[in-house]
BALOBA-1460 file (C-alpha; in Angstrom, 3 decimals):
// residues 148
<rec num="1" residu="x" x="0.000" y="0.000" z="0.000"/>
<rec num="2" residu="x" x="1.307" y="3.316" z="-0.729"/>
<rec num="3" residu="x" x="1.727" y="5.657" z="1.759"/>
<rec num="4" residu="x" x="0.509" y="9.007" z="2.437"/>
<rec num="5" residu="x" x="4.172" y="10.894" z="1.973"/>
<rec num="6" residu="x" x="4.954" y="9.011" z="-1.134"/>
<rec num="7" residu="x" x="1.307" y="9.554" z="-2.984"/>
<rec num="8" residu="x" x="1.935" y="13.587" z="-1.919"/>
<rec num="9" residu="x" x="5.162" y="12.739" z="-3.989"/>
<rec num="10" residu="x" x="4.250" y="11.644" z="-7.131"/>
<rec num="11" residu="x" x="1.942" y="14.075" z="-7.221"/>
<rec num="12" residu="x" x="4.488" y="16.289" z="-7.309"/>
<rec num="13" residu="x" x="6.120" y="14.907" z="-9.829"/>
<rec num="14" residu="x" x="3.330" y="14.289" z="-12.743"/>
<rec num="15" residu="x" x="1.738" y="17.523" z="-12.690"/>
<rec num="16" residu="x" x="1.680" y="20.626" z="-11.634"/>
<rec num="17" residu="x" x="-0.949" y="21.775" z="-8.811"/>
<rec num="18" residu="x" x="-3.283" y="24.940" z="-8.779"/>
<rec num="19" residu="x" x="-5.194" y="25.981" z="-5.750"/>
<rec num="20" residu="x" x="-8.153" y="28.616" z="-6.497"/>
<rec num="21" residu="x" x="-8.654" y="30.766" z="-3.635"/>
<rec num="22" residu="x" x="-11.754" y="32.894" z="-4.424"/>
<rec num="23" residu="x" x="-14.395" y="32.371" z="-6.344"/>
<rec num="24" residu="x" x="-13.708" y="34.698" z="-9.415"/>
<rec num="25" residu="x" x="-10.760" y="33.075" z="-10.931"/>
<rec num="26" residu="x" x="-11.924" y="29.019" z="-10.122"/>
<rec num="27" residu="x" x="-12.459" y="27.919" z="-13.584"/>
<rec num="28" residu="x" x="-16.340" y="25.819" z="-13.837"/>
<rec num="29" residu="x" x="-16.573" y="22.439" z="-14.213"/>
<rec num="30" residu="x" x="-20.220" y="21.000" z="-16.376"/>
<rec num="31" residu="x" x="-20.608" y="17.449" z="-16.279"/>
<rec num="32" residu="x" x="-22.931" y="15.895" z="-17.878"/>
<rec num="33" residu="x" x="-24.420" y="12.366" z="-18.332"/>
<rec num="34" residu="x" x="-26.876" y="11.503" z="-21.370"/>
<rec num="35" residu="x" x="-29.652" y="8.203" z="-21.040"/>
<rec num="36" residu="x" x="-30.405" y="7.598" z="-24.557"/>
<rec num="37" residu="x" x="-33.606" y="6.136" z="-25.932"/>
<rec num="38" residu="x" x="-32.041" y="2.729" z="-26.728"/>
<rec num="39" residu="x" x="-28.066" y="1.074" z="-26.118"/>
<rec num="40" residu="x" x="-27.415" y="0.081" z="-29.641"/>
<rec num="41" residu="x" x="-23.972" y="1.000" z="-30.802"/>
<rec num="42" residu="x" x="-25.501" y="3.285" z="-34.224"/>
<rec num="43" residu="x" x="-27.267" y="6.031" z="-31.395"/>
<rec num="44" residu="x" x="-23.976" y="5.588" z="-29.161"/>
<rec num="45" residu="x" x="-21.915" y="6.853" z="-32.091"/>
<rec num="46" residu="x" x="-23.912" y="9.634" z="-33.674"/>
<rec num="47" residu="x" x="-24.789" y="11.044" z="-30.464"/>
<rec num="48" residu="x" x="-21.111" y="10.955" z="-29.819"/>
<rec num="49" residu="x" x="-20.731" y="12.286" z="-33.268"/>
<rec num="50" residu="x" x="-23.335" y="15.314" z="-32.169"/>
<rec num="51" residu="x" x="-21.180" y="16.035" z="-29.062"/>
<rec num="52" residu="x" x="-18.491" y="16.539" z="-31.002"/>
<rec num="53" residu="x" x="-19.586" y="18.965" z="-33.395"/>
<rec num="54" residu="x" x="-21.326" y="21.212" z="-31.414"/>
<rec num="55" residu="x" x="-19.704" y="21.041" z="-27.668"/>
<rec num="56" residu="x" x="-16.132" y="21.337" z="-27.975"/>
<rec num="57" residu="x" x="-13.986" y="23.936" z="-29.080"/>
<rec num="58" residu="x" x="-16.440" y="27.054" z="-27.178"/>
<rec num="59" residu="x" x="-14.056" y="30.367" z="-26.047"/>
<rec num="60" residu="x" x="-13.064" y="30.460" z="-22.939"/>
<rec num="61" residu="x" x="-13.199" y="25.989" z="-22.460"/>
<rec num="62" residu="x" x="-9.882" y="24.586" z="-21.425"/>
<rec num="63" residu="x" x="-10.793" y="20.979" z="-21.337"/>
<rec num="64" residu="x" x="-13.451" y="18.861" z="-23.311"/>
<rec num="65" residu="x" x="-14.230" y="15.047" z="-23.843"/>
<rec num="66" residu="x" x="-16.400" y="12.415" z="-24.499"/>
<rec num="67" residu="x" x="-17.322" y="9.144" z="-22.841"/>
<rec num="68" residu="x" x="-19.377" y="6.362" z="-23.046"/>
<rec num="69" residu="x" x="-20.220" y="4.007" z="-20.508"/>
<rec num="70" residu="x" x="-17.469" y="1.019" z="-19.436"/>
<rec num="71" residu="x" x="-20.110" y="-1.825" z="-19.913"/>
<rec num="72" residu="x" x="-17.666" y="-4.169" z="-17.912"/>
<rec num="73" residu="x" x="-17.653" y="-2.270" z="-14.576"/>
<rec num="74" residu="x" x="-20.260" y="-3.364" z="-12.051"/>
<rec num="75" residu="x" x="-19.438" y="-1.881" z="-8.670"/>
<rec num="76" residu="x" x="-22.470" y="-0.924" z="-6.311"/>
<rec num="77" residu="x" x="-20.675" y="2.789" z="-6.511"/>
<rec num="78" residu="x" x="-20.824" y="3.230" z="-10.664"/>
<rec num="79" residu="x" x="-23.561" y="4.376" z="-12.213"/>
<rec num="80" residu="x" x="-25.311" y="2.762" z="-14.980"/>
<rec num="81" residu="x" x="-28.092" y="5.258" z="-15.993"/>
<rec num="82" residu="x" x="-26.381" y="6.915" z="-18.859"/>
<rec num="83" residu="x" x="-24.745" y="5.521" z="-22.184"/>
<rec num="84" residu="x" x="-22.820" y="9.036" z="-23.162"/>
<rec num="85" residu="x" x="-21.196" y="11.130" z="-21.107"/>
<rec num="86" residu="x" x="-19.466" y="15.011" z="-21.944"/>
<rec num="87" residu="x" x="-16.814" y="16.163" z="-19.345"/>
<rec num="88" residu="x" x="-16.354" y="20.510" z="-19.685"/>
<rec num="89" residu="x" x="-13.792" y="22.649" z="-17.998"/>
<rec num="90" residu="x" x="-14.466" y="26.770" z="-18.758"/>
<rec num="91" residu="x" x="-11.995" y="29.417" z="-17.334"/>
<rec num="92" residu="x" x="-14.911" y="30.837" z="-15.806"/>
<rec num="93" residu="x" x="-18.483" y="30.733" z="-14.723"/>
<rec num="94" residu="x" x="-18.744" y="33.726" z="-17.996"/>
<rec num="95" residu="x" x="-17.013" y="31.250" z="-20.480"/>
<rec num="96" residu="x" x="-19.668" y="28.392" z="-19.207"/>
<rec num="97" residu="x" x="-22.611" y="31.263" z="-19.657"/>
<rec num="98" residu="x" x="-21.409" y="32.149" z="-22.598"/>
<rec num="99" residu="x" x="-21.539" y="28.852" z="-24.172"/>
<rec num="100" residu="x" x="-24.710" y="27.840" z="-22.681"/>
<rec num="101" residu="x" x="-26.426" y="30.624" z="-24.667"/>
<rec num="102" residu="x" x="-24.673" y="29.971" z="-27.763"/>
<rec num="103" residu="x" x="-26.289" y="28.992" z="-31.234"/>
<rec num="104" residu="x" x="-23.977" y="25.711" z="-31.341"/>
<rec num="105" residu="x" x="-25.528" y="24.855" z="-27.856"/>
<rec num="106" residu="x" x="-29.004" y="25.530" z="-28.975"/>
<rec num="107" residu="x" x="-28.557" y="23.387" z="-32.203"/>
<rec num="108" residu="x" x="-27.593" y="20.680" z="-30.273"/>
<rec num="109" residu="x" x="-30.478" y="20.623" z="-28.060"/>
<rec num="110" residu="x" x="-32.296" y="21.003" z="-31.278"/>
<rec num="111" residu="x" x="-30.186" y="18.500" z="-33.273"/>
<rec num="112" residu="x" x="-30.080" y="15.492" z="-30.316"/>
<rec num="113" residu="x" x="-34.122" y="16.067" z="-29.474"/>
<rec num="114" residu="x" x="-35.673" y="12.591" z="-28.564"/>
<rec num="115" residu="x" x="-32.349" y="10.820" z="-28.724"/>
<rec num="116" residu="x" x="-31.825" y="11.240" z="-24.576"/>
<rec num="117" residu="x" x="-34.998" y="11.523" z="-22.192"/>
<rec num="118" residu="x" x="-33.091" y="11.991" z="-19.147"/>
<rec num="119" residu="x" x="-29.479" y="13.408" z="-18.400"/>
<rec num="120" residu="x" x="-28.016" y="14.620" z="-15.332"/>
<rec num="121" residu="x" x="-25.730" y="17.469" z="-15.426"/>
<rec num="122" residu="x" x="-23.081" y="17.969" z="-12.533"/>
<rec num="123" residu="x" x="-21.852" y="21.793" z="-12.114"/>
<rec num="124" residu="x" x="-19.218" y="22.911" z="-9.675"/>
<rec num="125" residu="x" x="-16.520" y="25.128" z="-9.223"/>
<rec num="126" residu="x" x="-12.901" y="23.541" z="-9.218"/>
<rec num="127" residu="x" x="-11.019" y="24.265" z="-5.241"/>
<rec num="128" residu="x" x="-7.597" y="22.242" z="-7.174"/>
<rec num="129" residu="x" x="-6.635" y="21.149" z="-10.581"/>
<rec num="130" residu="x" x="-3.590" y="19.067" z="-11.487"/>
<rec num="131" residu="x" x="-1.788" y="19.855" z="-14.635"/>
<rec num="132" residu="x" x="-0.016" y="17.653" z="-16.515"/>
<rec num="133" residu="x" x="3.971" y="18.559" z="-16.306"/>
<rec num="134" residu="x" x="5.113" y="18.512" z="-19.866"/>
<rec num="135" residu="x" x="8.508" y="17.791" z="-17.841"/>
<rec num="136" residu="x" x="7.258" y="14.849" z="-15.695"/>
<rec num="137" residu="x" x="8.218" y="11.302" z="-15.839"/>
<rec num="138" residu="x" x="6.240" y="10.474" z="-18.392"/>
<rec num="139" residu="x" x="7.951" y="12.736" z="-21.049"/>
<rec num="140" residu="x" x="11.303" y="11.964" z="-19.598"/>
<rec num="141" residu="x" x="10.073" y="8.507" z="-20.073"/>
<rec num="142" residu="x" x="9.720" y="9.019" z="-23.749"/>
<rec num="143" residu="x" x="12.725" y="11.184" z="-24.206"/>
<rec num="144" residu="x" x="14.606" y="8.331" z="-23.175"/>
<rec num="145" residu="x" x="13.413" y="5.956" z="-25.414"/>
<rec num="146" residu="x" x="13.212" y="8.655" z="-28.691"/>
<rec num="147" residu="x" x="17.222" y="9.027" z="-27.823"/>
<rec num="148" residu="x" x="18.051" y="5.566" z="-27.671"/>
């Protein structure tokens, strides 16, 4: 089992940590899980396809992705009422306004009617982010073998 001191540690050394003290500058986190009408694998992909071309790439978003449900994980703890899922991270709560009143949001909601009749959507502020070090062990990993 790892201990406390050396978890703090490689923390430390894959990424770079950011504390947000008030709540101005926190960027805003909008989560956001989609049911869909049915499971098969054609509504998976062009709801995916949807998400893609009309939620990323807003001003102001530093972080966007897609997910769909791991089928194979069955713990009491996961959930299992969604198929899709869209992760956002905005500099601001502005940015995240911003895009919610945007025409690419709108034709999405227009777009994906009747293809999800329930979602949850998570919003909070982020207290800590880590950021990847470009300089971490990972790339020094990869340096290593690239120079060998």
């Amino acid at each position: 089992m790892v201990g406390e001191r050396e978890r703090r540690q490689r923390t430390k050394e894959m990424a770079k940590t950011i504390s947000y003290k008030n709540k101005q500058e926190k960027p805003f986190a909008h989560m956001f899980f989609f049911q869909l009408c049915d499971t098969s694998p054609d509504l998976v992909d062009r709801f995916v396809d949807l998400c893609e071309k009309y939620l990323g790439g807003h001003p102001g978003q530093q972080h966007f992705s897609i997910g769909v449900r791991a089928l194979e994980i069955h713990r009491d703890v996961s959930g299992t009422n969604f198929e899709v899922s869209v992760h956002m991270i905005f500099d601001d709560i502005d940015a995240f306004n911003a895009y919610s009143e945007s025409p690419t949001h709108e034709e999405f909601i227009t777009e994906s009617a009747g293809m999800s009749p329930e979602r949850i959507v998570y919003d909070s502020y982020l207290e800590l982010q880590l950021l990847p070090d470009a300089a971490g062990p990972k790339a020094r990993r990869a340096a290593a073998i690239v120079g060998k």
